[in-house]
Structures are given as structure tokens and as C-alpha cells.
TIKOLFI-395057 format. One record per residue: residue in three letters; x, y, z of N, C-alpha, C, O, CB in turn. Coordinates in Angstrom, 2 decimals, decimal comma. Glycine has a CB too. Example, Ala and Ser with C-alpha at 12.3 -4.5 7.8 and 13.67 -1.06 7.14 Angstrom:
ALA / 13,19 / -5,69 / 7,80 / 12,30 / -4,50 / 7,80 / 13,20 / -3,30 / 7,80 / 14,24 / -3,32 / 8,46 / 11,31 / -4,47 / 9,05
SER / 12,85 / -2,25 / 7,08 / 13,67 / -1,06 / 7,14 / 12,90 / 0,03 / 7,87 / 13,41 / 1,14 / 8,04 / 14,08 / -0,60 / 5,72
This chain:
UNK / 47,55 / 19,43 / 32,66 / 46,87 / 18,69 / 31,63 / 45,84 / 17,78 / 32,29 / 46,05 / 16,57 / 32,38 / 47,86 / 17,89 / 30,77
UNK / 44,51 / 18,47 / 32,82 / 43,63 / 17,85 / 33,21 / 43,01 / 16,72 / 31,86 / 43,15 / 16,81 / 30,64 / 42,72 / 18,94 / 33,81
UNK / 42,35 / 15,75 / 32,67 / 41,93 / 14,45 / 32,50 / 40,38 / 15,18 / 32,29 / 40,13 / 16,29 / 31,82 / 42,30 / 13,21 / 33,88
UNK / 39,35 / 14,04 / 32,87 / 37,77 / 14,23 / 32,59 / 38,22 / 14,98 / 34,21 / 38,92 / 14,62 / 35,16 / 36,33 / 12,52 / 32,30
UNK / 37,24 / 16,44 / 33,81 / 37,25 / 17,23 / 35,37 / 35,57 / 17,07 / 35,53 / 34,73 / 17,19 / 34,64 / 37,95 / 19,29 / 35,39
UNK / 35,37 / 16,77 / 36,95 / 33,70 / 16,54 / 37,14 / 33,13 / 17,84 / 37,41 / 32,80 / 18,21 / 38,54 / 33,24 / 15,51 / 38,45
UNK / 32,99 / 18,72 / 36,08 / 32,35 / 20,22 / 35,98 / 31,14 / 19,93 / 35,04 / 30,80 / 18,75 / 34,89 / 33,48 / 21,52 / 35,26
UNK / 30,57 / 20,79 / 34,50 / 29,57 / 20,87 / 33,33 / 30,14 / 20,44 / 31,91 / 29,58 / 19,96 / 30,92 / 29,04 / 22,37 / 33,21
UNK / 31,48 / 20,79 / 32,17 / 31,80 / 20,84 / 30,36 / 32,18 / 18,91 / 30,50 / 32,58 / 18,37 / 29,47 / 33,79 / 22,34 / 29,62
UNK / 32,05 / 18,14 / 31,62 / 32,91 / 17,05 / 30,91 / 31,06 / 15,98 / 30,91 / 30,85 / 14,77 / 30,93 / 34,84 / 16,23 / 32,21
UNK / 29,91 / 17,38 / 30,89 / 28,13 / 16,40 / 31,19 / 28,45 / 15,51 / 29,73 / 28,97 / 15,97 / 28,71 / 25,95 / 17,78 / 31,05
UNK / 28,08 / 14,47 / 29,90 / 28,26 / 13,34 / 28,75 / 29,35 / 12,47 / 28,47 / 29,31 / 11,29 / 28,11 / 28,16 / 13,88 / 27,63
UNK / 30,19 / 13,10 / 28,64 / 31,29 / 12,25 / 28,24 / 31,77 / 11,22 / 28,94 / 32,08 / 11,40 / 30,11 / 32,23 / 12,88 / 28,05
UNK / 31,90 / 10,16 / 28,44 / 31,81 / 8,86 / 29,18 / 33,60 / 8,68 / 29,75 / 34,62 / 9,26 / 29,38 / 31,14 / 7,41 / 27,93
UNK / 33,35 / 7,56 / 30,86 / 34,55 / 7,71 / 31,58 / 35,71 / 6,99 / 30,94 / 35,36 / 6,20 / 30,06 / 34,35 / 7,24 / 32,94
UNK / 36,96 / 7,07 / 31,16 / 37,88 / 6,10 / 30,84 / 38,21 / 5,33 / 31,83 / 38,67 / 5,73 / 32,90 / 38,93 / 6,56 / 30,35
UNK / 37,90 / 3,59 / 31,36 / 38,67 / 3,15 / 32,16 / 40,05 / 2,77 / 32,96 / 40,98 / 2,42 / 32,23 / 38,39 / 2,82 / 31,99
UNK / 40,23 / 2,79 / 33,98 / 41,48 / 2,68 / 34,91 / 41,80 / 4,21 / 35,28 / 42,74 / 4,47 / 36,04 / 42,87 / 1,89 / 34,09
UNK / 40,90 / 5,32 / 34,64 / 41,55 / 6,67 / 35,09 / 40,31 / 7,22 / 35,50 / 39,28 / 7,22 / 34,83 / 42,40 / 7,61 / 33,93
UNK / 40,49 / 7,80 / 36,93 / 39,03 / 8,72 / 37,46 / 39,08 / 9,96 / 36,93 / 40,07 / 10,47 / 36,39 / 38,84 / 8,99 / 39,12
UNK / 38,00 / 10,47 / 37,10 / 37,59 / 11,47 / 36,74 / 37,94 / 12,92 / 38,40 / 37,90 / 12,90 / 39,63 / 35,88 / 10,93 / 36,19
UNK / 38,13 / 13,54 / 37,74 / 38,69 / 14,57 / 38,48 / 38,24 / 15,76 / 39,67 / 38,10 / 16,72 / 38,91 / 39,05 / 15,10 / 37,60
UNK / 37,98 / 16,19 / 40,78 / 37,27 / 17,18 / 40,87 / 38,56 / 18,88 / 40,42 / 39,75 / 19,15 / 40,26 / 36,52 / 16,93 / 42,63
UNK / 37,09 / 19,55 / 40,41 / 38,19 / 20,55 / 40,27 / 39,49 / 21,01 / 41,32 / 40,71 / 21,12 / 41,24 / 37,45 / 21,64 / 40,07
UNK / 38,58 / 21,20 / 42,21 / 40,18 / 21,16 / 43,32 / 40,96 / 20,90 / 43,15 / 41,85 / 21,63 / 43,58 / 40,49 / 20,61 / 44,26
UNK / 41,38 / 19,60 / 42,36 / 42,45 / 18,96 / 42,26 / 42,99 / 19,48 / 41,51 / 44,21 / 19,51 / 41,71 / 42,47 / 17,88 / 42,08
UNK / 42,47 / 20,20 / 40,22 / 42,92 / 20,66 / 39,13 / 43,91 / 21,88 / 39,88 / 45,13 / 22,03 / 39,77 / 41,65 / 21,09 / 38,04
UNK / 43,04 / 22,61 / 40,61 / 43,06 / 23,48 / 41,30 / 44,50 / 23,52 / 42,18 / 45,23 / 24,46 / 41,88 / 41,86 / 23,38 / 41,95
UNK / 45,03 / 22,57 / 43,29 / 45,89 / 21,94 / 44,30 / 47,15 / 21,60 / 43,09 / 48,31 / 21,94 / 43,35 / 45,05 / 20,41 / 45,22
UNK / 46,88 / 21,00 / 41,96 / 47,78 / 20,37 / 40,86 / 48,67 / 22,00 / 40,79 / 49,86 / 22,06 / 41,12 / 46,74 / 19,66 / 39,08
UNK / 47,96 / 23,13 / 40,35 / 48,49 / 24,08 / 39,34 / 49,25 / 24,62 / 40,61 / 50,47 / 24,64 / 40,49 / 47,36 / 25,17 / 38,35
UNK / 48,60 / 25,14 / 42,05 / 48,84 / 25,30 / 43,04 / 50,57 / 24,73 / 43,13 / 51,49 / 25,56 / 43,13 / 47,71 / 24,70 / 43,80
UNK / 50,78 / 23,50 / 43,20 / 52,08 / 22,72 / 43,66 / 52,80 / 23,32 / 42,22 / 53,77 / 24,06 / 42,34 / 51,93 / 20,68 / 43,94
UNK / 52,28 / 22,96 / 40,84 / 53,03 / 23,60 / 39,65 / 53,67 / 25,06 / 40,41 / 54,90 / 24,93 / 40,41 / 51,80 / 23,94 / 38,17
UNK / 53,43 / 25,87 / 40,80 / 53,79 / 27,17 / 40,90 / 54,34 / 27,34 / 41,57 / 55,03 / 28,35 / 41,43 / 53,21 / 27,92 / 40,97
UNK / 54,53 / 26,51 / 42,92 / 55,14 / 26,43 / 44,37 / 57,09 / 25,32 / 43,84 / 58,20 / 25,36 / 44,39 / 53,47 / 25,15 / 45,77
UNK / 56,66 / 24,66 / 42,82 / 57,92 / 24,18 / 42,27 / 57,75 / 23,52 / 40,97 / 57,52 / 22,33 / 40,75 / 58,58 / 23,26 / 43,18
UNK / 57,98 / 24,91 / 39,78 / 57,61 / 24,69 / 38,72 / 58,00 / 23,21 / 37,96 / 58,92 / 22,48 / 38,34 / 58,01 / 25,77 / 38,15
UNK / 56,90 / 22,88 / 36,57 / 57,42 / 21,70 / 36,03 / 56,42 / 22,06 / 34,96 / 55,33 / 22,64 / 34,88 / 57,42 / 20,20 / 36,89
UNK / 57,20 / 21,49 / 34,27 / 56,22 / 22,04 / 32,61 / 55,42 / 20,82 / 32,12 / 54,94 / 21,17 / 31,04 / 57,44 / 22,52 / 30,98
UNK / 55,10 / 19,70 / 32,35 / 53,96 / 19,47 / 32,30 / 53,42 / 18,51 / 33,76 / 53,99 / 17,61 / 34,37 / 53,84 / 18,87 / 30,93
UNK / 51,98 / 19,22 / 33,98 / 51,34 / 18,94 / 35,16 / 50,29 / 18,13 / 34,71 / 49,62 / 18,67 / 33,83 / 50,91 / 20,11 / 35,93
UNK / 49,86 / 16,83 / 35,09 / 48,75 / 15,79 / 34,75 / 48,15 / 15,63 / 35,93 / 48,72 / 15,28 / 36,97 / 49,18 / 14,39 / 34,16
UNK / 46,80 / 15,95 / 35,77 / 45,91 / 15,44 / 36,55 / 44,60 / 14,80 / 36,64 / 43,53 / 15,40 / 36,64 / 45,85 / 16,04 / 37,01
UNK / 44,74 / 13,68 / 36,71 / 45,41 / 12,65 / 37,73 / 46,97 / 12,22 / 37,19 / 47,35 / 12,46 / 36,05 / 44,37 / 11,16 / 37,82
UNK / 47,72 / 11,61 / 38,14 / 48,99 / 11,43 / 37,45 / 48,82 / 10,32 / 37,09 / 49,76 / 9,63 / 37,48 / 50,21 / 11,60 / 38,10
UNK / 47,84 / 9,56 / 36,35 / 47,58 / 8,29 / 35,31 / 47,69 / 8,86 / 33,96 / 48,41 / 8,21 / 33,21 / 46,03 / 7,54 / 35,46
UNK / 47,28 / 9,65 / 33,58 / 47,54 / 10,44 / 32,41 / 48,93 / 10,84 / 32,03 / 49,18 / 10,95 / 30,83 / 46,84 / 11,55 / 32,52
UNK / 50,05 / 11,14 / 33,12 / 51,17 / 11,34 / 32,41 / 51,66 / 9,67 / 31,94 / 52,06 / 9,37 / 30,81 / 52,30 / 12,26 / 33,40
UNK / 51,53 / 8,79 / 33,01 / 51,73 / 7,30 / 32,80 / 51,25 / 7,33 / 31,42 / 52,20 / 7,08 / 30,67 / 50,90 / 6,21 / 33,83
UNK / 50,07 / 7,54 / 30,73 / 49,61 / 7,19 / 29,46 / 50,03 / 7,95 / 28,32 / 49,85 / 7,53 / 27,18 / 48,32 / 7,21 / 29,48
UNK / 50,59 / 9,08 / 28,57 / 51,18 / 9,57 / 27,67 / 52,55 / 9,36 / 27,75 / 53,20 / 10,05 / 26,96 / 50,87 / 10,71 / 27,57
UNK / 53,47 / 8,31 / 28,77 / 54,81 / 8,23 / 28,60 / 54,39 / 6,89 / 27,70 / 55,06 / 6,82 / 26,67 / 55,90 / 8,17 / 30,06
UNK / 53,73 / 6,15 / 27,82 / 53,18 / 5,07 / 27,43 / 53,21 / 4,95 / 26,28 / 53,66 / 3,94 / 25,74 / 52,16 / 4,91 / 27,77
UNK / 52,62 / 6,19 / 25,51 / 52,46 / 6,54 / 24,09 / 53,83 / 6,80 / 22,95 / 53,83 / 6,76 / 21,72 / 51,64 / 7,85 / 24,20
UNK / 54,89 / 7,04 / 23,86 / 56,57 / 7,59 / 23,49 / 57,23 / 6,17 / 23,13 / 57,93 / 5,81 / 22,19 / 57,59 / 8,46 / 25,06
UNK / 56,79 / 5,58 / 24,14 / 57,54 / 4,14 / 24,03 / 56,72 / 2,83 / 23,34 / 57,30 / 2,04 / 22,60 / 57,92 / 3,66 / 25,59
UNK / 55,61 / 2,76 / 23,61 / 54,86 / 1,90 / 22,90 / 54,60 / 1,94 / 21,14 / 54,29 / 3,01 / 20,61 / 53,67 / 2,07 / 23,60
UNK / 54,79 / 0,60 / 20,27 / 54,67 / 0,54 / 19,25 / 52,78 / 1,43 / 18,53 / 51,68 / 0,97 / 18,84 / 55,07 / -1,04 / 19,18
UNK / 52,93 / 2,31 / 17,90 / 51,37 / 2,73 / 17,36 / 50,80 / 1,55 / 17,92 / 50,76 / 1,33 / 19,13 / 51,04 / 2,92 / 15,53
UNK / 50,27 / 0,64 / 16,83 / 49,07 / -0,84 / 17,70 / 48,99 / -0,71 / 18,79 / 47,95 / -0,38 / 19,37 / 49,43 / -2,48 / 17,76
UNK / 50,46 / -1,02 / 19,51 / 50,11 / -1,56 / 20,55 / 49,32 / -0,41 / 21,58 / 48,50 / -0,76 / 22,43 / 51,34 / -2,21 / 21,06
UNK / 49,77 / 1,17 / 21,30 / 49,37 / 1,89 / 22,08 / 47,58 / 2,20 / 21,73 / 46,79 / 2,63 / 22,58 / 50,40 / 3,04 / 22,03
UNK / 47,29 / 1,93 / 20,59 / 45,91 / 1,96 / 20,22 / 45,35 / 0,94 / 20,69 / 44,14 / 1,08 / 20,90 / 45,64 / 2,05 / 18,92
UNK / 45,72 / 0,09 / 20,89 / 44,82 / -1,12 / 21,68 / 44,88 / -0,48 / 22,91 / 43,80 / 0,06 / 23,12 / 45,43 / -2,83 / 21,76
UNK / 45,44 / -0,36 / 23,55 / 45,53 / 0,10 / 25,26 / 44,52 / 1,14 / 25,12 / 43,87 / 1,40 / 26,13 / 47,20 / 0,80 / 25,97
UNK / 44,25 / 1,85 / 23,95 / 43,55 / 3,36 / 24,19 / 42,23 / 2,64 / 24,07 / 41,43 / 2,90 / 24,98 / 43,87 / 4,85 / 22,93
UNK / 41,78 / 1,69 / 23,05 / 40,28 / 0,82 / 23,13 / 40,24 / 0,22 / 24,13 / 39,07 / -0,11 / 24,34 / 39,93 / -0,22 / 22,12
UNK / 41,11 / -0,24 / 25,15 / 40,97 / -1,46 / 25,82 / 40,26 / -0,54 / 26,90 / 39,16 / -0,76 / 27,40 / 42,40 / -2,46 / 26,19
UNK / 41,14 / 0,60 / 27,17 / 40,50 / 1,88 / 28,71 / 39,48 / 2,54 / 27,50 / 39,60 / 3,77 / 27,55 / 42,17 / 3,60 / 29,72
UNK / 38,72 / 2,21 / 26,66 / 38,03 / 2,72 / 26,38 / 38,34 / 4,48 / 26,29 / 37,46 / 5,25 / 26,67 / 37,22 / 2,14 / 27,06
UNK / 39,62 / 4,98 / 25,77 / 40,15 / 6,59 / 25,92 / 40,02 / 6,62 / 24,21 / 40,04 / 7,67 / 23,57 / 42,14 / 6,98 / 26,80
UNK / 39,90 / 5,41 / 23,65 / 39,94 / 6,11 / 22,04 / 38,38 / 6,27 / 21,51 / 37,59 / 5,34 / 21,34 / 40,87 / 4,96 / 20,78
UNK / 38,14 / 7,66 / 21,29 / 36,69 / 8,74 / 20,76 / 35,69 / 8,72 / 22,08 / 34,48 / 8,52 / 22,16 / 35,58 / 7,93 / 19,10
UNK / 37,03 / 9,09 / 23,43 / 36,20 / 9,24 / 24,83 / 35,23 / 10,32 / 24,29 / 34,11 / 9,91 / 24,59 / 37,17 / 9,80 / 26,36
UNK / 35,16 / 11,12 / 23,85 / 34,74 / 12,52 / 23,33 / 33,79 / 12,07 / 22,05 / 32,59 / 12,23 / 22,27 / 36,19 / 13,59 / 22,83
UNK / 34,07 / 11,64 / 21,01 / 33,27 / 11,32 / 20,08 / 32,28 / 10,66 / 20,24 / 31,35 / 10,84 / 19,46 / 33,73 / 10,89 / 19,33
UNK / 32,17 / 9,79 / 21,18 / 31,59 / 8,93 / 21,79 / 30,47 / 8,79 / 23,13 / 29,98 / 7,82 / 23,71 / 32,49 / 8,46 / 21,92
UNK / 30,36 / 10,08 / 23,26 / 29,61 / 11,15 / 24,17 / 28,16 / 10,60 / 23,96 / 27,56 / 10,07 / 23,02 / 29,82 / 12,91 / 23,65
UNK / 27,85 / 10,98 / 25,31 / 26,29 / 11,25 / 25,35 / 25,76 / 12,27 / 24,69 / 25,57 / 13,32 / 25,31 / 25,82 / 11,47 / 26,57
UNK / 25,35 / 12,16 / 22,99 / 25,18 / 13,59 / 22,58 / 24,03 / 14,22 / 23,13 / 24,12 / 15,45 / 23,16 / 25,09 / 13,73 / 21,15
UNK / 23,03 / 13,76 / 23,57 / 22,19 / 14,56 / 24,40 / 22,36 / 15,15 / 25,42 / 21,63 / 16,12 / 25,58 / 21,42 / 14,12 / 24,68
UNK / 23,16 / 14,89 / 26,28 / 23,45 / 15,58 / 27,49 / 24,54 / 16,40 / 26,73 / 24,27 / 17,59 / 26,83 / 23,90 / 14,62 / 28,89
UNK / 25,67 / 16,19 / 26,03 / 26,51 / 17,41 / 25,37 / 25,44 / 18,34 / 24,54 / 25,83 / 19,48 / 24,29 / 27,80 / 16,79 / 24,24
UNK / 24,55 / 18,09 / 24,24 / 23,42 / 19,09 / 23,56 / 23,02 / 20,08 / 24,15 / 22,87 / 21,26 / 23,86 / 22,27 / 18,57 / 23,28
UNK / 22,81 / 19,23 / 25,37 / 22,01 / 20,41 / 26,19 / 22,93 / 21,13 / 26,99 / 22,57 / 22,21 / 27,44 / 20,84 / 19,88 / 27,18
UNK / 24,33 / 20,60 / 27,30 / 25,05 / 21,51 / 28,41 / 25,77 / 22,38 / 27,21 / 26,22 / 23,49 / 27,51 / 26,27 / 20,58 / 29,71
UNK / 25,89 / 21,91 / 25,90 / 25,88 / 23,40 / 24,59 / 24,84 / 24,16 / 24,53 / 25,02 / 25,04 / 23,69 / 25,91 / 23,04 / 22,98
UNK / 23,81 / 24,22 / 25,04 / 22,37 / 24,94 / 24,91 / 22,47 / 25,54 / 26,14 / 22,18 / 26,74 / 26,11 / 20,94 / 24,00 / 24,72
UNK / 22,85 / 25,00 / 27,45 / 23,22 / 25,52 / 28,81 / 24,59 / 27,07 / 28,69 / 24,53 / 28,25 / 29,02 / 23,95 / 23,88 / 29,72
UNK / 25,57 / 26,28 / 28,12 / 26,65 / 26,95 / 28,09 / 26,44 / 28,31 / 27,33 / 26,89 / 29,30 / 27,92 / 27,67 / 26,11 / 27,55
UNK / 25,81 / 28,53 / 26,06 / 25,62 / 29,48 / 25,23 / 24,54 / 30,25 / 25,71 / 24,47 / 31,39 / 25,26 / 25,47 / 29,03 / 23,98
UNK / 23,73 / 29,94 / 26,45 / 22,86 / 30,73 / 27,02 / 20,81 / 30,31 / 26,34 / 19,68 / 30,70 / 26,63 / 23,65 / 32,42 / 26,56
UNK / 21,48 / 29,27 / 25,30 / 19,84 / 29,42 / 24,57 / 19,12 / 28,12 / 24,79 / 18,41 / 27,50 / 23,99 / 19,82 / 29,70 / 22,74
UNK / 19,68 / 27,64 / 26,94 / 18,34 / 26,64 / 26,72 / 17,27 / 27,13 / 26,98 / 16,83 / 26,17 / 27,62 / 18,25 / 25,47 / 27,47
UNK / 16,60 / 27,75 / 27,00 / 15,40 / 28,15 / 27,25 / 15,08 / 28,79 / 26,11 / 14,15 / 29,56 / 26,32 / 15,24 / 28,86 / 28,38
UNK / 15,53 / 28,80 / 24,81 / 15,02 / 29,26 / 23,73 / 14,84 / 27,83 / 23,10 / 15,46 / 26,80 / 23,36 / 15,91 / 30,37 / 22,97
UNK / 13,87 / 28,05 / 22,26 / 13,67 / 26,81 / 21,14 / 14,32 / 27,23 / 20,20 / 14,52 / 28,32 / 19,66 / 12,27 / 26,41 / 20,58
UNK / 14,79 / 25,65 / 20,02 / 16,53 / 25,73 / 18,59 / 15,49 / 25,21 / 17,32 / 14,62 / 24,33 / 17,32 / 18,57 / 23,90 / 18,95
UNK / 15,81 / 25,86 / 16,56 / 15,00 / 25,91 / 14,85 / 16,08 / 24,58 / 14,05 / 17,22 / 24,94 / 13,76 / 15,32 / 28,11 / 13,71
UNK / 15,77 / 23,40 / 13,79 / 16,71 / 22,39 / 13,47 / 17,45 / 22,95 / 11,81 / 18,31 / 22,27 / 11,25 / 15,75 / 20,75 / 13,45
């Protein structure tokens, strides 16, 4: 259960604080050790499982404040939509076509 991985798909999306952002390798080394001695869920970085044990035990509020406070609540909604524009125009194949609004 990768975090922000520093590839194309995470261009825009702004960081959370207290949790880095990922290279793939790691993602990579994570699944690697998963397989070498299985465990059914793998977080990477292991701040993310912290935040989701976080979420089990913490009252709703209180866990929604923690998610505004690291800035993790609408990490995604909250995007650079221009740079997610264009790495959707990258990804699909039609930046180099002009998009008809």
C-alpha cells in the first residue's frame, strides 16, 4: 500500500506532511521482502501503516484533524490540476493533439 510514489502518476499532487514521498524502488524492495516473508498488508513508507492504525483507534474528529493537520485530507483533490492535466494528456497519449474544450 504505496504512499505518494515519485513516478509520473503522483505529477501534481501535493505532499503530505510528516510522510515522504516514495521512490519506486522502494515500492519495489517493500513487495520484494512481502514475498521473501509474506504479510498481508505492506505500507510504504511504514508511516502510513502508523496512520492507518491511527485511524482504528482514534475518535472520527480526532482522526480528521490529524488528516488536515498533515495536510492528507483531499491530498488528491487538491492537486495541481494543471500538471494532473497534462500528465492525463501525457498518459493517454493526446499531448500533442489539441483537446476541443
Amino acid at each position: 500500500m504505496p504512499a505518494i510514489v515519485n513516478t509520473e502518476l503522483s505529477s501534481g499532487v501535493r505532499r503530505v506532511r510528516g510522510m515522504r514521498a516514495v521512490e519506486p524502488e522502494d515500492v519495489a524492495n517493500a513487495i520484494v521482502r512481502a514475498l521473501r516473508r509474506p504479510r498481508f498488508d505492506v505500507y510504504v513508507p511504514a508511516e502510513v501503516g502508523a496512520l492507518s492504525r491511527k485511524h482504528a483507534v482514534l475518535p472520527r474528529r480526532a482522526f480528521e484533524a490529524l488528516l488536515r493537520a498533515t495536510r492528507a485530507a483531499g491530498v488528491v483533490a487538491n492537486s495541481d490540476r494543471v500538471a494532473r492535466a497534462q500528465y492525463e494528456r501525457r498518459s493517454t497519449g493526446t499531448a500533442d493533439r489539441q483537446l476541443v474544450p
